[in-house]
C-alpha positions in Angstrom: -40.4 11.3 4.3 -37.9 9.6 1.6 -35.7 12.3 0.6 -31.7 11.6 1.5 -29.2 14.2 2.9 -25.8 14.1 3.3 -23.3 15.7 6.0 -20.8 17.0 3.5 -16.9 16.6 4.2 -14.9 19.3 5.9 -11.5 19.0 4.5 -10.7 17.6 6.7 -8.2 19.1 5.0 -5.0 20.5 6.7 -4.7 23.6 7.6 -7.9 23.7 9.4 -6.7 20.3 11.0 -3.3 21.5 11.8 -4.8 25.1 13.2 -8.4 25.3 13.5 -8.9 22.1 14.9 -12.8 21.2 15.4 -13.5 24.1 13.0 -15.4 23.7 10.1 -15.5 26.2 6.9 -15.8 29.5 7.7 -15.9 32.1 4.7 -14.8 35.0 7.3 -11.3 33.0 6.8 -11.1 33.2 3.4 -11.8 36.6 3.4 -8.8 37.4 5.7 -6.7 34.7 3.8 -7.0 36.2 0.6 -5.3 39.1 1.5 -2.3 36.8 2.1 -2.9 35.3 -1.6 -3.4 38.6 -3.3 0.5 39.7 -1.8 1.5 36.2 -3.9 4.5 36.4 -1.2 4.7 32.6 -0.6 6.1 29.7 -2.3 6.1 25.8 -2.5 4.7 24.4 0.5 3.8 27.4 2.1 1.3 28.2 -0.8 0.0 25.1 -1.9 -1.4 24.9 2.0 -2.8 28.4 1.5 -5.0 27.4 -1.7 -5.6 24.4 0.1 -7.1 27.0 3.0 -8.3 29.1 0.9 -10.1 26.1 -1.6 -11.7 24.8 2.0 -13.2 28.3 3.8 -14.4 30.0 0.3 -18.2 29.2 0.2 -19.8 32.5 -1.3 -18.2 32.1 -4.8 -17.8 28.1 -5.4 -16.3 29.2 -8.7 -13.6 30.9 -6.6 -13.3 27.9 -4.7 -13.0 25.5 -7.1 -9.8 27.7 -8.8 -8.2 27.6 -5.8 -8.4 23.4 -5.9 -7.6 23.5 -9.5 -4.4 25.5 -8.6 -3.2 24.2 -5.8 -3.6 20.8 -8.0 -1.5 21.9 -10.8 1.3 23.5 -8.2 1.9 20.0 -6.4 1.8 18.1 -9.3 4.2 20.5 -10.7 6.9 20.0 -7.4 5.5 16.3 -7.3 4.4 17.0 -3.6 1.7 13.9 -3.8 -0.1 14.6 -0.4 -1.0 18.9 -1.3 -1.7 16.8 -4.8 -4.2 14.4 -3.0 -5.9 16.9 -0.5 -6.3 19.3 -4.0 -8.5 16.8 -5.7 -10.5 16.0 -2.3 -11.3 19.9 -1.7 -11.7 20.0 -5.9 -14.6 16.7 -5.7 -16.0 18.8 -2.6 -17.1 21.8 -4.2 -17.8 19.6 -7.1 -20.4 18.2 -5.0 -21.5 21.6 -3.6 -22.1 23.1 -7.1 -24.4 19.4 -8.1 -21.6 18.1 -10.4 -21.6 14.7 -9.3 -20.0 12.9 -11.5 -16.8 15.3 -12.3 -16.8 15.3 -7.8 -16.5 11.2 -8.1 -13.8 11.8 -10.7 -11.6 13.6 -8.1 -12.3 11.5 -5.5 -11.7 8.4 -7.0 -8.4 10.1 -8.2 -7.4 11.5 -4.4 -7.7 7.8 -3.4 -5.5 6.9 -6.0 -2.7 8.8 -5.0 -3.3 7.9 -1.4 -3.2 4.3 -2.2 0.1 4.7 -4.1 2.0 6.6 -1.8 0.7 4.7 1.5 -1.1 7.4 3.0 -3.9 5.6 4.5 -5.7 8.6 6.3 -6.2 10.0 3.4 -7.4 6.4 1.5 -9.7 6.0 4.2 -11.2 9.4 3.9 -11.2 10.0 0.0 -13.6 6.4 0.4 -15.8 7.9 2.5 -16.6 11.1 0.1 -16.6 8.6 -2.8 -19.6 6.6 -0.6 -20.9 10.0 0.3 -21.4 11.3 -3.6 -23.0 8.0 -4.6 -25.2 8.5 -1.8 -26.6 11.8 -3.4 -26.9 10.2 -6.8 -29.4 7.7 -4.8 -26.9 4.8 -5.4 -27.1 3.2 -1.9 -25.3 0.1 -2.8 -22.4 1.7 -3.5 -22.5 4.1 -0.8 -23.0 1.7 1.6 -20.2 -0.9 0.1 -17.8 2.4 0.5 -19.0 3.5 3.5 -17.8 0.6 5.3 -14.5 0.0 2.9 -13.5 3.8 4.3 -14.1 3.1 8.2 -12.7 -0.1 8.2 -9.1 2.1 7.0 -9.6 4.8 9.6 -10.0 2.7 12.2 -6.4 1.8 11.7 -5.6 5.6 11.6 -4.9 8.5 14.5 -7.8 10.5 12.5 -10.5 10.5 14.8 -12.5 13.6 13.0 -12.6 11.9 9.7 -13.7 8.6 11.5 -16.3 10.3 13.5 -17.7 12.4 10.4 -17.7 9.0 8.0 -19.5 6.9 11.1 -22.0 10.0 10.7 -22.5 10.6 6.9 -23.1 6.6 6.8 -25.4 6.7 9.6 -27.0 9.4 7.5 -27.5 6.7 5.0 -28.8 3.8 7.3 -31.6 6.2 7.6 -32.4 7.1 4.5 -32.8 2.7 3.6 -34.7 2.5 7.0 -31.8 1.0 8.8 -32.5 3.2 11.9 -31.2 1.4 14.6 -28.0 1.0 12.7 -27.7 4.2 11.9 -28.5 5.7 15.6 -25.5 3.1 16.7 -23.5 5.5 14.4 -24.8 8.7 15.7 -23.6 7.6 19.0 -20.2 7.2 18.2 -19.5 9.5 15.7 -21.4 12.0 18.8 -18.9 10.1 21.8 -15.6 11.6 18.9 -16.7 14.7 18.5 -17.6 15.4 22.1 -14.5 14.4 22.6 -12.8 16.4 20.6 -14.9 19.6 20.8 -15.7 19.4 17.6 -18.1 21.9 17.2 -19.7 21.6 13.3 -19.5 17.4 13.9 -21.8 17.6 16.6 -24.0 20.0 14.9 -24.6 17.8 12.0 -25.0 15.1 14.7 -27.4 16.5 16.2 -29.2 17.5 12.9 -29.1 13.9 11.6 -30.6 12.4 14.7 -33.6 14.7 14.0 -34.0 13.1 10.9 -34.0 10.0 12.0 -36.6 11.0 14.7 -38.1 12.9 12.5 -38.7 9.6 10.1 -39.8 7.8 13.2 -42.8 9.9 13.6 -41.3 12.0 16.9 -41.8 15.3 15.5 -41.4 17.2 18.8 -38.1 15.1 19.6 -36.9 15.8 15.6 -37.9 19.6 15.8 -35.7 20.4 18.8 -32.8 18.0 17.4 -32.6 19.8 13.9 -33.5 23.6 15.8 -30.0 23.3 18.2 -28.5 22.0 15.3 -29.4 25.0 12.7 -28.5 27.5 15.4 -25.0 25.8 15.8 -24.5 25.9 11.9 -25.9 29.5 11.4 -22.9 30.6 13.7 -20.5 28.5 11.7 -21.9 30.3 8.4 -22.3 26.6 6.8 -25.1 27.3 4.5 -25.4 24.3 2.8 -26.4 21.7 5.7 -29.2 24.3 6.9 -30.9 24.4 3.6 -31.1 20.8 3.8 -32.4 21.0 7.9 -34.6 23.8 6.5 -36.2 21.3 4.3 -36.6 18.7 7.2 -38.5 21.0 9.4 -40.6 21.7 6.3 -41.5 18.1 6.4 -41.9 17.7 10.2 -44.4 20.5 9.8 -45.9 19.4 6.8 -46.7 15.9 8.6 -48.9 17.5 11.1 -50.3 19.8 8.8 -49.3 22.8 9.8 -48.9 24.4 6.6 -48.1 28.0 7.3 -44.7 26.5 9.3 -44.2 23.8 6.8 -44.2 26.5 3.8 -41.9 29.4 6.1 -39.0 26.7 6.2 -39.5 25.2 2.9 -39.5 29.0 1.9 -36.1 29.6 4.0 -34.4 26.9 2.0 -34.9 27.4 -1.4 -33.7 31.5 -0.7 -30.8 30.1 1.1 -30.0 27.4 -1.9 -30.4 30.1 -4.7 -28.3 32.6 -3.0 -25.2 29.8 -2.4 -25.5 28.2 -6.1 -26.6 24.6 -4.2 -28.3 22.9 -7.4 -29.7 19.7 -4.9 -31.2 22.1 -2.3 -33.0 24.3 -4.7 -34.4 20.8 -6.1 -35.7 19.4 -3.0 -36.9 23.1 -1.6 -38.7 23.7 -4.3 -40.6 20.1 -4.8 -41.6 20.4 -0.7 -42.9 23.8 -1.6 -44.7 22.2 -5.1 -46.7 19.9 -2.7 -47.0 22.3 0.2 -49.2 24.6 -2.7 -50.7 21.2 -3.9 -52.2 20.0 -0.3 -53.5 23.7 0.1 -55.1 23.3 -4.2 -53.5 26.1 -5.5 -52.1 24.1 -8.4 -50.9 26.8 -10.6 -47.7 27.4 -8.1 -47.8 23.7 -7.1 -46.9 23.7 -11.3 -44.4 25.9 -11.4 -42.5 24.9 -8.2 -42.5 21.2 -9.7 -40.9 22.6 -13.2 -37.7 24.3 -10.9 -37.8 21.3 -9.0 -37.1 19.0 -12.3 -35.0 21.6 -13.8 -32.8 21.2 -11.2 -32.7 17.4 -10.5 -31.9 16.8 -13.9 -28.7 19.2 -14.1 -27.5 17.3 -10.7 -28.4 13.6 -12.1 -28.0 13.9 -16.0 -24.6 13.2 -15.9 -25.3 9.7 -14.2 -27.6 9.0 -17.0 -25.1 9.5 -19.6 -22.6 7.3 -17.5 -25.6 4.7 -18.0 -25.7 5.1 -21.2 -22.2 4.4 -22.1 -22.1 1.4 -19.7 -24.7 -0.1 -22.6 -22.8 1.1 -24.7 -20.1 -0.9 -24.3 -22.1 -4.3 -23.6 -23.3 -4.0 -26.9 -19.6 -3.9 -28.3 -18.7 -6.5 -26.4 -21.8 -8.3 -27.4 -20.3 -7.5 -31.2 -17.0 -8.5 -30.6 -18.2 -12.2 -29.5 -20.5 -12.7 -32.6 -17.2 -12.0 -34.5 -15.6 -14.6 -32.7 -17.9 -16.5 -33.3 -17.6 -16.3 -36.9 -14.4 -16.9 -36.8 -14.5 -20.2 -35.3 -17.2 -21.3 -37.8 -15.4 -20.7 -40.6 -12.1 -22.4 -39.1 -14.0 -25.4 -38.4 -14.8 -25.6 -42.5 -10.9 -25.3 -43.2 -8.4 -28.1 -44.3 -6.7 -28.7 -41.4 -3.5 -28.1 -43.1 -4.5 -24.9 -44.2 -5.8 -24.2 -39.8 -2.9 -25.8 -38.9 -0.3 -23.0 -41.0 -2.3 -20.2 -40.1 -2.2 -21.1 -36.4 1.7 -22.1 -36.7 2.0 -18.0 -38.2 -0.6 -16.8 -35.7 1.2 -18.5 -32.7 4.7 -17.1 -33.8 3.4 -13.2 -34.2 2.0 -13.2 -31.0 4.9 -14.8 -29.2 6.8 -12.0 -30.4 4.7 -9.9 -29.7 3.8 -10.8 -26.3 7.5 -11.2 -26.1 8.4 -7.5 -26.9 5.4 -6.2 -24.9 7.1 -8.1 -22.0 10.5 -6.3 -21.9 9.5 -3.1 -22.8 6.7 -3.8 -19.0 9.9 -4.8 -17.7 12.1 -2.1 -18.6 9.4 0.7 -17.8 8.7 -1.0 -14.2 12.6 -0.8 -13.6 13.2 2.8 -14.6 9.9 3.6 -12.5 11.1 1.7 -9.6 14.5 3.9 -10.0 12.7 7.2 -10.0 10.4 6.0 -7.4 13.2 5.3 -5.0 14.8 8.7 -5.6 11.6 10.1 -5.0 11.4 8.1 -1.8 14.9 8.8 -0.6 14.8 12.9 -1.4 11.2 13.5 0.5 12.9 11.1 3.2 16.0 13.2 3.6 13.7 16.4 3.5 11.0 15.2 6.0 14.5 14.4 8.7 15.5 17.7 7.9 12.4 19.9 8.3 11.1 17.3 11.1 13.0 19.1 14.3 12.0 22.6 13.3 8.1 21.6 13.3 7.9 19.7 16.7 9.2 19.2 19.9 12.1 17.2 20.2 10.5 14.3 21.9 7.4 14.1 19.6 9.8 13.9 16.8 12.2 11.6 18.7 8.5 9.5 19.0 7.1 10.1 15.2 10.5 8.7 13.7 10.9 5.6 15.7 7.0 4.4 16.1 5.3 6.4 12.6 2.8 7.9 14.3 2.2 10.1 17.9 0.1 9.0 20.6 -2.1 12.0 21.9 -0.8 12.5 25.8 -2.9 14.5 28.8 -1.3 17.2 30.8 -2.8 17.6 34.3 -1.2 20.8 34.7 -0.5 23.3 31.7 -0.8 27.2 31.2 -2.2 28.0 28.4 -1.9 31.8 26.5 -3.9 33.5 23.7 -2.9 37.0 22.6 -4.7 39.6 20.3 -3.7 42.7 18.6 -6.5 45.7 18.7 -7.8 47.0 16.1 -6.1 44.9 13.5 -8.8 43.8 11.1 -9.4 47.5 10.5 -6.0 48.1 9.9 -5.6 45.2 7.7 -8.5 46.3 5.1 -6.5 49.8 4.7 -2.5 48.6 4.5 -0.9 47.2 1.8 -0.2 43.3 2.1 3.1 43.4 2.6 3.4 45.9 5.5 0.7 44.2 7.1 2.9 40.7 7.8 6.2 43.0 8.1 4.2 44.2 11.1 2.9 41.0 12.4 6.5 39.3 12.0 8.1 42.1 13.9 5.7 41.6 17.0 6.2 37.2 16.5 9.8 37.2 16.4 10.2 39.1 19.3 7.1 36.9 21.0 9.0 33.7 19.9 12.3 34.8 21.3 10.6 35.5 25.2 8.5 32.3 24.7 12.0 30.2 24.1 13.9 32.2 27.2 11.6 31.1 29.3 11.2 27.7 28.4 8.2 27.7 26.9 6.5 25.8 23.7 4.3 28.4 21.1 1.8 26.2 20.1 0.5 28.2 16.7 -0.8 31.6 15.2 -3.7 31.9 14.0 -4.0 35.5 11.5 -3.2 38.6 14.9 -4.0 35.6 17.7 -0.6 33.8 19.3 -0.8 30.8 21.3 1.8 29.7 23.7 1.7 26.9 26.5 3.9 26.2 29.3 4.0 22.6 31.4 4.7 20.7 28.2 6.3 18.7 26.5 7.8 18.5 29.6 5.8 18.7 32.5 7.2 21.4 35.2 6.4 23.1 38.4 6.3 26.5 37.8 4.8 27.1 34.2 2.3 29.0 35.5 4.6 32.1 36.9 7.3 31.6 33.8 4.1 32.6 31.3 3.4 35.2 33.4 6.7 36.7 33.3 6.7 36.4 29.5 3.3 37.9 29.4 4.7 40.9 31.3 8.2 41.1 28.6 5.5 41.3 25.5 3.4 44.0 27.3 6.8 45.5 27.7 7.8 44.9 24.2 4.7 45.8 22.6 4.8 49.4 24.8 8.4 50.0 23.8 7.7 49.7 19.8 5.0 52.4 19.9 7.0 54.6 21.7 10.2 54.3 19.5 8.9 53.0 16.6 12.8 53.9 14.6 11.3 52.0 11.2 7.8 53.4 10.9 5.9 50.3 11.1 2.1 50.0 12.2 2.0 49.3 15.8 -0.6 47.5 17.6 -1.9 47.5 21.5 -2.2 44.0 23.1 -5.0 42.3 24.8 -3.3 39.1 26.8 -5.5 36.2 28.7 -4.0 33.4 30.3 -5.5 30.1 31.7 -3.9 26.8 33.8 -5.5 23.5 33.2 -5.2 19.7 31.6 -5.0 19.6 27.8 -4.1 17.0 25.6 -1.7 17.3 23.5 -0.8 15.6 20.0 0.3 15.6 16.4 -2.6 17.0 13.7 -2.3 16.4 9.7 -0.8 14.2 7.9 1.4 16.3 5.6 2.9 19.2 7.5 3.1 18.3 11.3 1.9 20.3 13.5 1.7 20.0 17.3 -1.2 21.3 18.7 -3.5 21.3 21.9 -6.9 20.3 23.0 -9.5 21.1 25.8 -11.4 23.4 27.9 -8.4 24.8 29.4 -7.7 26.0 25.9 -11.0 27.2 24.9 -11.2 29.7 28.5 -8.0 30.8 28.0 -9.0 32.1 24.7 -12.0 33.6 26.4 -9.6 35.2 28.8 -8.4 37.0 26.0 -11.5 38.0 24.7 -12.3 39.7 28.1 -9.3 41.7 28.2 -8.4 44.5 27.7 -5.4 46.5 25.6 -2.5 46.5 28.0 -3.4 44.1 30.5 -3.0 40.7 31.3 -6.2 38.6 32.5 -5.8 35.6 34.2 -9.4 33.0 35.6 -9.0 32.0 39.1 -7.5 28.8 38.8 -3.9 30.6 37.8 -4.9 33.4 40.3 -4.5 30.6 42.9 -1.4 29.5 41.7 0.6 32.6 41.7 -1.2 34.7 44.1 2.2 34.4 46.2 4.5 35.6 43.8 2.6 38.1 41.9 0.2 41.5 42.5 -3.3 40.7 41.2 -6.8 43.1 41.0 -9.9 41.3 41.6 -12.0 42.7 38.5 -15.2 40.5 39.3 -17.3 38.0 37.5 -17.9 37.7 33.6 -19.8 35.6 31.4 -18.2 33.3 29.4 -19.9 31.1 26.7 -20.5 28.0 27.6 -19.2 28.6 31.2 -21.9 31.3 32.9 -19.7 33.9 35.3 -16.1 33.3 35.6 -14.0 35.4 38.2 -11.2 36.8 35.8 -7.8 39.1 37.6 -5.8 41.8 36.0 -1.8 40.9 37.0 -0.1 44.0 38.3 3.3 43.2 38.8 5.4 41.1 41.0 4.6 40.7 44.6 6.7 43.0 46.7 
């Protein structure tokens, strides 16, 4: 097996970093934020993170997708807000890449890393490397992708952005592979697997896993590759991410294909060229249909062999015809150059058979033209690099003044305090922290029927209030994610009694959300509440790169969120662990054992009220 594949870049990209931490693309999201487009309600910042979003999650309609880049582009060039500007062209070269158009994707890569560069923002130098090295790596240029490969980790490494690091340690790995390289490129599995463990960073371990399957698959361990690349498909299938199980699809094709089982080798083969035609992906229906083309030629029916083969070159020329143009000009312009020294060379000939009176006036004149013209070319460098230095210091000094301003009103007091006076956060652990998720009932019903903007005049009358509790009782909200809010108590600052203070702020939004259905004095949509609460450590840190956001990591989190999930409207469930910590202070109703993924049977409490 020779073929290549290639992990593609999640982008990385922030608002999935700032909120859905360790989730890859997910075209349910884009569904639910293009309601929030279609009300055209935000502005500036605001907006250019929603096409950003919306750019990232949109994988039905990679036309779609690739307006959303091409806006949110034009918007922060428009405000001159150079990182949105940057992350447009990386999620712009990504669906580039996803639609075969190689060369236009290196185009806006090569320009994201430009803007990086210029404005200092190595996270996002070191990344936009990495998706250069990955796009030469699917135009079978392994030189190159391996030369920027190793370019783009060396800059991460002296970043906080573990999830790139890990995904460019994997996508490189990929390519060790592909040359042969295997031990090298297991080395990279491991790490890149060691990150995203650590992280629970679900669609980086699936493609882990998937790519070590290859590589065992190229070894000649076929049972070893065929459960790899299996766990891995299942974990992308519930992601929805299409275009990496086309390209496993193919894999298992192979596998089978090596020990001749034919009618296996030809289901999966079969699987991915469907999947490839129904998401546009130009480079899986290639390879899909040339392991079919010799799947019908080892069983001698040559007539579909034939036509398999045709779709197959049909479509590796659309992906790699651009590259042969680029060729094509690169000889191009040897051959001028090549002309331009003949002329030279002419010159000097007919010089040498001057008087040298006559060369020695002519290179008097010649001498003095240039002069001045070297001369002038000189000050008006010099001028243009002082009124760009000017503007470039305004620039500085306005985003500066901005950044102080906004900075307090996006984290915590001492994580700013910390940001300002180091540059960067260092991720902390919390031994103790209560964690709570909340959920409105019913509301992606309710959102396909009400307008836009009555839909977020509803969910801003239930936040405000839940932000106001949340502060009275010194708490930190953490984030909202669409009808889901997340609060956490025990940090920053680490307390005592977090547990029983989110308990009684649980209690005042039941109360809350009970008292606006019954008096209701403005006719809004009203919602019931399902609340789930879990105590545990987390760690805690700083996500992005653009627009700060503090966040928080672990199993705690994910359980409380399962809490939530196994409640119901009304009620407040709690696991055992916080059972046991306020058992003494408040009335609790044993409601038994539930499964929870990942975690078999959890006991799981309904609070009642305070302990008489």
């Amino acid at each position: 097996m020779n073929r290549g594949s290639k992990a593609y870049y999640l982008l990385i990209g922030f608002f999935c970093f700032f909120i859905f931490q360790g989730i890859g693309q997910n075209q349910k999201k884009a569904d639910s934020l293009a309601l929030i487009y279609a009300a055209d309600s935000l502005s500036g910042s605001k907006k250019m993170e929603l096409l950003r979003q919306l750019a990232y999650h949109e994988t039905k309609d990679l036309d779609l997708s690739l307006s959303y880049a091409e806006e949110l582009i034009g918007l922060a060039t428009k405000d001159s807000n150079f990182r949105y500007q940057q992350r447009g062209f990386i999620q712009k070269g990504n669906t580039l890449r996803m639609k075969g158009d190689l060369q236009l994707a290196l185009d806006a890569f090569f320009k994201s890393v430009e803007i990086a560069r210029e404005t200092g923002f190595l996270a996002g130098e070191g990344f936009g490397l990495t998706t250069v090295a990955d796009t030469y790596s699917e135009q079978g240029d392994s030189k190159n992708a391996e030369f920027y490969y190793e370019k783009g980790i060396a800059i991460l490494r002296q970043t906080n952005d573990s999830v790139s690091l890990a995904t460019a340690l994997l996508n490189a790995g990929d390519e060790y592979s592909k040359n042969g390289k295997y031990d090298l490129a297991l080395r990279n599995f491991e790490e890149s697997g060691d990150i995203f463990k650590l992280s629970n960073f679900l669609i980086g371990t699936a493609y882990n896993k998937g790519n070590i399957g290859m590589v065992l698959a190229r070894q000649g361990k076929h049972d070893e590759a065929t459960s790899s690349i299996t766990e891995a498909v299942e974990m992308l299938e519930d992601l929805e991410d299409y275009y990496a199980i086309s390209d496993y699809y193919t894999y298992m094709s192979d596998i089978y294909a090596e020990r001749k089982d034919w009618r296996r080798a030809f289901s999966f083969a079969e699987q991915s060229l469907n999947m490839a035609i129904q998401r546009g992906l130009k480079e899986q229906v290639s390879a899909s249909s040339l392991k079919l083309s010799e799947i019908y030629e080892a069983l001698g029916n040559q007539t579909k062999a034939l036509e398999y083969y045709k779709t197959h070159i049909k479509y590796r020329d659309s992906v790699i015809n651009l590259e042969t143009v680029r060729k094509m000009a690169d000889q191009q312009m040897d051959f001028e150059v090549s002309q331009k020294q003949i002329e030279v060379n002419l010159l000097e000939k007919e010089a040498e058979i001057q008087a040298l009176e006559s060369k020695r006036q002519r290179n008097i004149i010649l001498g003095t033209i240039v002069a001045l013209v070297l001369i002038s070319l000189l000050l008006v460098g010099l001028y243009r690099r002082n009124q760009f230095i000017k503007k470039t210091k305004a620039i500085i000094e306005l985003e500066k003044n901005r950044s102080d301003n906004l900075l307090l009103n996006i984290l915590p007091e001492e994580t700013a305090q910390e940001l300002k006076d180091k540059g960067k956060v260092e991720a902390k652990r919390f031994e103790s922290v209560t964690v709570l998720f909340t959920d409105f009932k019913g509301f992606t019903q309710f959102a396909e029927n009400l307008p836009p903007e009555e839909l977020v005049k509803s969910i801003d009358y239930y936040y405000s209030k839940f932000d106001e509790i949340v502060g009275k009782h010194g708490l930190e909200k953490i984030k909202t994610v669409g009808d889901a809010y997340m609060c956490a108590g025990g940090l920053p600052f680490p307390s005592d009694d977090h547990p029983q203070k989110m308990i009684m702020a649980a209690q005042e939004m039941l109360e809350f959300v009970k008292f606006s259905k019954d008096d209701d004095p403005e006719g809004q949509t009203r919602f019931d509440v399902r609340i789930g609460i879990n105590t545990g450590p987390v760690v805690a840190g700083v996500v992005g790169t653009k627009k700060f956001a503090y966040d928080i990591w672990g199993d705690t989190v994910n359980v409380a969120s399962r809490m939530e999930t196994s409640s119901e409207p009304g009620k407040i469930n709690i696991s055992e662990y916080t059972y046991k910590l306020v058992k003494n202070d408040f009335e609790c109703e044993f409601r038994g054992k539930f499964k929870v993924k990942n975690h078999g049977k959890l006991n799981m409490y309904f609070v009642k009220g305070i302990q008489a």
